[in-house]
N, CA, C and O atoms as a DFTB+ gen file, in Angstrom:
284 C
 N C O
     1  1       2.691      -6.383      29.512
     2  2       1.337      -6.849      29.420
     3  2       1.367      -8.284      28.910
     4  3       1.895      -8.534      27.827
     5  1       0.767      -9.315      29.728
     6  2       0.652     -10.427      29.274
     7  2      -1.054     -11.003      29.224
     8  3      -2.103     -10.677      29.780
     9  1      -0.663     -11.947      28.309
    10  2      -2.335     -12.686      28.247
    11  2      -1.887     -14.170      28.366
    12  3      -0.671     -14.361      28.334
    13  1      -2.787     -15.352      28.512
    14  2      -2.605     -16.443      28.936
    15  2      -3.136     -16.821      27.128
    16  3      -3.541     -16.040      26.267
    17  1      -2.911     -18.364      27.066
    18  2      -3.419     -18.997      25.704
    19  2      -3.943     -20.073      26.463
    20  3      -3.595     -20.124      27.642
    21  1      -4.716     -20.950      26.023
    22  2      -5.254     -22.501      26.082
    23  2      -4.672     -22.821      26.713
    24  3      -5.326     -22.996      27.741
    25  1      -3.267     -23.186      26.915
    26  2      -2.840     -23.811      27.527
    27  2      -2.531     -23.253      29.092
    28  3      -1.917     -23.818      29.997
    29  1      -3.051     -22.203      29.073
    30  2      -2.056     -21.746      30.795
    31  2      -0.753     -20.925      30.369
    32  3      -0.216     -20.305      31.287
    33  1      -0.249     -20.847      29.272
    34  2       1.322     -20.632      28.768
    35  2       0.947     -18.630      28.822
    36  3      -0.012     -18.104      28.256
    37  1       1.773     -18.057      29.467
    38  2       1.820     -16.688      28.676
    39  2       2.341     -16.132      27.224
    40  3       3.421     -16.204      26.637
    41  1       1.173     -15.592      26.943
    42  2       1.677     -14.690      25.334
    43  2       2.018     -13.660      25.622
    44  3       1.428     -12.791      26.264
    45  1       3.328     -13.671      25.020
    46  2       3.681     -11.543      24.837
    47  2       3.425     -10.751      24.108
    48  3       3.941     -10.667      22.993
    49  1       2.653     -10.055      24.516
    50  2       2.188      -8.801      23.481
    51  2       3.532      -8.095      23.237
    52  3       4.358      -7.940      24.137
    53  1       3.720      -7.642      21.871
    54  2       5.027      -6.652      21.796
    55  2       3.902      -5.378      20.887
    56  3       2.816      -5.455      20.312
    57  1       4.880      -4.288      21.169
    58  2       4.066      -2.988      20.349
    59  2       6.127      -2.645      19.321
    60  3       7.342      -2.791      19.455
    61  1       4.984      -2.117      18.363
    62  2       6.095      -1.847      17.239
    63  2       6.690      -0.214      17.360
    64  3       5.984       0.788      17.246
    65  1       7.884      -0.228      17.570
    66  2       8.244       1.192      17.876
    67  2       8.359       2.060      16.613
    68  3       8.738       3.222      16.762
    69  1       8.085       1.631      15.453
    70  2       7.562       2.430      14.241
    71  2       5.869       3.219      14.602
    72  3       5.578       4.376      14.904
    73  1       5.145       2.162      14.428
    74  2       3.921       2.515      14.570
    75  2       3.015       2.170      15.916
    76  3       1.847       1.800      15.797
    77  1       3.506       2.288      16.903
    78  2       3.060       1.549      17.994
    79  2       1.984       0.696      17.905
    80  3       1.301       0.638      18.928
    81  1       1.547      -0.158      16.734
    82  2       0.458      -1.308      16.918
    83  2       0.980      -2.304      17.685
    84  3       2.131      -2.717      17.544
    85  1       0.020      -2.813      18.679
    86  2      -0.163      -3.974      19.639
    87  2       0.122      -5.659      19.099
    88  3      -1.083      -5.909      19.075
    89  1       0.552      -6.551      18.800
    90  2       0.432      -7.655      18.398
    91  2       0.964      -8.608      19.152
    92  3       1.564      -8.238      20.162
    93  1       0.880     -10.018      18.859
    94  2       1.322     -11.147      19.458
    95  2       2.293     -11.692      18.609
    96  3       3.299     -12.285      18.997
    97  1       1.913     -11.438      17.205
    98  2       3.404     -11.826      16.328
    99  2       4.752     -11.532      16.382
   100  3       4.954     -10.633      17.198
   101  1       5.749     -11.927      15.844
   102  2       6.902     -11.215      15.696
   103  2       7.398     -10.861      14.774
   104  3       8.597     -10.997      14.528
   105  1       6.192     -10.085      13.744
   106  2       6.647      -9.368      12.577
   107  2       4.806      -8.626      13.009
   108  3       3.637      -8.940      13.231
   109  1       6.090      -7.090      12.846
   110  2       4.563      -5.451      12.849
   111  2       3.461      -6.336      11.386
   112  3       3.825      -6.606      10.242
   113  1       2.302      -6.542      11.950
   114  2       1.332      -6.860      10.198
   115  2       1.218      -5.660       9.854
   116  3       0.989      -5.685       8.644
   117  1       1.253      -4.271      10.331
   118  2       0.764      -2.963       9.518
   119  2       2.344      -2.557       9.180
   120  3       2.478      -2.573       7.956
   121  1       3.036      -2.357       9.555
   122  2       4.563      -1.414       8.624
   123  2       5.494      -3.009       8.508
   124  3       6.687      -2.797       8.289
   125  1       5.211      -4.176       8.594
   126  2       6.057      -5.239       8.363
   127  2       7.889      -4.982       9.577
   128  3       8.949      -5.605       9.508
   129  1       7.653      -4.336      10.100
   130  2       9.352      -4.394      10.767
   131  2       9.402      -5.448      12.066
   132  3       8.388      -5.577      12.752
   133  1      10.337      -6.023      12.306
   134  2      10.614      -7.294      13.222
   135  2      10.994      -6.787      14.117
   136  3      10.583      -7.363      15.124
   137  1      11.615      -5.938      14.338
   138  2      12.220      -5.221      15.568
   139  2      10.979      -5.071      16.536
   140  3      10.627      -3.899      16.403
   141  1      10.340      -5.551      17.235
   142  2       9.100      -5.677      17.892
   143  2      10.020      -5.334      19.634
   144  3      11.182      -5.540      19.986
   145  1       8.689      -4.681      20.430
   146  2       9.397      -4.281      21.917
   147  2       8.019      -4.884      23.050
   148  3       6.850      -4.504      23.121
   149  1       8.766      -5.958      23.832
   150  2       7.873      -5.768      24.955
   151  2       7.762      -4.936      26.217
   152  3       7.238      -5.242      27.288
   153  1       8.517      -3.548      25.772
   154  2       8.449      -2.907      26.763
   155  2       8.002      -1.653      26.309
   156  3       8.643      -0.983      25.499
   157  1       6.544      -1.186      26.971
   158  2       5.625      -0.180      26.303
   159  2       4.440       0.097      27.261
   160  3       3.691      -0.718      27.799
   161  1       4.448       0.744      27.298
   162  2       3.002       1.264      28.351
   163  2       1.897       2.263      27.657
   164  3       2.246       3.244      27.001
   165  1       0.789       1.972      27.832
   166  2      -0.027       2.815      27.882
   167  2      -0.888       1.824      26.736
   168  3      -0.316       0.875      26.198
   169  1      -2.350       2.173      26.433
   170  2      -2.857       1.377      25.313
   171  2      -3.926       2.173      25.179
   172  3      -4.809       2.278      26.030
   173  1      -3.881       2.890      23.879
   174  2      -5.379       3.339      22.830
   175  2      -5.987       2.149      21.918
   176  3      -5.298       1.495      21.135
   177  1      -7.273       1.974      22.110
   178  2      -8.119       1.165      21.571
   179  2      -8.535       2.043      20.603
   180  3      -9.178       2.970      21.095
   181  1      -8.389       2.115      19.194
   182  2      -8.846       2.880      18.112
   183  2      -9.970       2.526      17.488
   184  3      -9.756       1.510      16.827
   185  1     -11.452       3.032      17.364
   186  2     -12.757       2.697      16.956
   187  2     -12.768       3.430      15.644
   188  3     -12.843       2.732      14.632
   189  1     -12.693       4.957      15.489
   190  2     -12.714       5.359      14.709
   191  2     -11.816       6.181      14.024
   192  3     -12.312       7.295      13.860
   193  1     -10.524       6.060      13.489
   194  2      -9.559       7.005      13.555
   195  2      -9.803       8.123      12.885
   196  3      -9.324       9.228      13.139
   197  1     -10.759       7.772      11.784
   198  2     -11.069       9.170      10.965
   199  2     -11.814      10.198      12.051
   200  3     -11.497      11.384      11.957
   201  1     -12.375       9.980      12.644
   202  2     -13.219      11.072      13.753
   203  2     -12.284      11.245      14.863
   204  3     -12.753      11.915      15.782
   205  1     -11.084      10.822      15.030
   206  2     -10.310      10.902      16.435
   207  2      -9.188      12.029      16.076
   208  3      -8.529      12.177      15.046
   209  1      -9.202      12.643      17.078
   210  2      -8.442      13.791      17.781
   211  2      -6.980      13.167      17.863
   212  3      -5.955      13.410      17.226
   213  1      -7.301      12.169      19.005
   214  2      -6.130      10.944      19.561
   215  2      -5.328      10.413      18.033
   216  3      -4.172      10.629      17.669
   217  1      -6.068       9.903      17.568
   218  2      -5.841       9.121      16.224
   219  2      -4.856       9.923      15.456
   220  3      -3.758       9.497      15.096
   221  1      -5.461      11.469      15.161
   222  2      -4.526      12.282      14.219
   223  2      -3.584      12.534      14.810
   224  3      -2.669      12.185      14.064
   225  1      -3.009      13.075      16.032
   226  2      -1.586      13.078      16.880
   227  2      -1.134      12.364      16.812
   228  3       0.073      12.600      16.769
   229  1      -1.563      10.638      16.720
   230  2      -0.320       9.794      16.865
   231  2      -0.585       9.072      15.651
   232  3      -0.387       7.857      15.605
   233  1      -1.050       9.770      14.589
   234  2      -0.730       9.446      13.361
   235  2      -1.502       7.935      12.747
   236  3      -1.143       7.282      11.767
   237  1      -2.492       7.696      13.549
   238  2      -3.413       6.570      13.367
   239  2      -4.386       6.304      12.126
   240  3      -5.418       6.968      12.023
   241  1      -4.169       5.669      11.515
   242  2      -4.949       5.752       9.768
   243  2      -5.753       4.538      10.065
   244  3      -6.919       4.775       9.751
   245  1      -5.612       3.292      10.556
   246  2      -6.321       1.787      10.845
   247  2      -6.931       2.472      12.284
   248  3      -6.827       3.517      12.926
   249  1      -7.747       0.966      12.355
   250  2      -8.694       0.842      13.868
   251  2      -7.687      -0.027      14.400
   252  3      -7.032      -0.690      13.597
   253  1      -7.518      -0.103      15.309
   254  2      -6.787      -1.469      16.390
   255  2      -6.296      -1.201      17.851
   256  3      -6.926      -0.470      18.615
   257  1      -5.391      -1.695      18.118
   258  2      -5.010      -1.305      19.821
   259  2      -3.216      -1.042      19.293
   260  3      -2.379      -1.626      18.606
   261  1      -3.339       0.343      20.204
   262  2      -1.704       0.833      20.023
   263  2      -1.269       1.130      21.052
   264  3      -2.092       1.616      21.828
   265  1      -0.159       1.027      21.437
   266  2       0.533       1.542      22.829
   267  2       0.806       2.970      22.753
   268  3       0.804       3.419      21.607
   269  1       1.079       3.925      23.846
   270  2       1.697       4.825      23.823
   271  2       3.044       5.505      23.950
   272  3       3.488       6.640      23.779
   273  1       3.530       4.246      24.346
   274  2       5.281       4.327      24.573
   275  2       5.783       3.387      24.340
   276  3       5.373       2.341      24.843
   277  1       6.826       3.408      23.516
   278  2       7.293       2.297      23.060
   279  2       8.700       2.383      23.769
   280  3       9.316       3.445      23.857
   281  1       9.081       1.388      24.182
   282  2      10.836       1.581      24.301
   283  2      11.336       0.475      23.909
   284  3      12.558       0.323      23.887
C-alpha cells in the first residue's frame, strides 16, 4: 500500500508485526519496535474498540488503522 506526499514521492506505509498498527514511521508509536513490515494485507479502521467484536480478537485497546496480516 502506497500513498503519494507533496511532492509526487511515494510513502510506505509499514504495519508492525507485534501489533499490526499502520504507520509511515520507522519506529511502531504504540509498542515502540523498529522491526516494521511493508508487506501486509488487509486493513481494519478501528472507531470504537471498546464496542468491537473485531477489536477484541485482534486484541485492539486504541482507535487507528491496523492491518490484518503482517509478514
Amino acid at each position: 500500500m502506497q500513498v503519494e506526499n507533496e511532492k509526487d514521492e511515494p510513502m510506505s506505509e509499514k504495519a508492525c508485526p507485534t501489533c499490526h498498527i499502520i504507520t509511515k514511521e520507522n519506529v511502531c508509536p504504540k509498542c515502540k519496535t523498529s522491526s516494521l513490515s511493508e508487506d501486509f494485507s488487509g486493513l481494519v479502521i478501528m472507531f470504537d474498540p471498546e464496542g468491537s467484536t473485531i477489536a477484541k480478537a485482534m486484541n485492539i485497546k486504541e482507535k487507528g488503522r491496523y492491518a490484518l496480516k503482517v509478514r
